[in-house]
Residue, then its C-alpha position, 0 to 999 in steps of 0.5 A: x569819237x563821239x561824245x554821247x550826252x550822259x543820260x540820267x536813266x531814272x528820270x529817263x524810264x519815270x518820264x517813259x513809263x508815266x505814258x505807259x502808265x496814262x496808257x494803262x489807265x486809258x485802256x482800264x477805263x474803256x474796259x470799265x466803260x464797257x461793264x462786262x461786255x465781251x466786247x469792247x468798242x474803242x475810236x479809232x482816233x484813241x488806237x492811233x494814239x495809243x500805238x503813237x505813244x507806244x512807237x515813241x516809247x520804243x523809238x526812245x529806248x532804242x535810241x537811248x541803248x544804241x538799237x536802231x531797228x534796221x541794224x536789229x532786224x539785220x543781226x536776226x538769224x533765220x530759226x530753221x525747226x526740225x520736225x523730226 
């Protein structure tokens, strides 16, 4: 049997959501930045890191609940619709 270290879930979740936090800020800031312009123009570098950051943050709450992507896309059952 494997002995999983006990994981104090509070200070799990506030360390995680403080960089969806950061992340939210950022993206509040260049739409600020942008002052109402339809489009928003953003640096590639910044996307990347902002996608690393959200990779990290899933990886880590599937890890911490025991999902591993493989074994989640494995136990999809195909949807099959009727269009009657």
């Amino acid at each position: 049997m494997e002995n999983k270290p006990e994981v104090n879930v509070s200070k799990f979740v506030g360390r995680h959501l403080s960089q969806l936090k950061i992340l939210a800020r950022l993206f509040e800031h260049e739409l600020e930045a942008a002052k109402g312009a339809r489009e928003v123009t953003m640096d590639r570098h910044l996307i990347e890191n902002a996608l690393d950051t959200l990779e990290i943050f899933t990886d880590d709450c599937e890890a911490v609940s025991g999902i591993s992507r493989e074994r989640a896309k494995m136990d999809q059952k195909p949807v099959v619709a009727r269009l009657n």
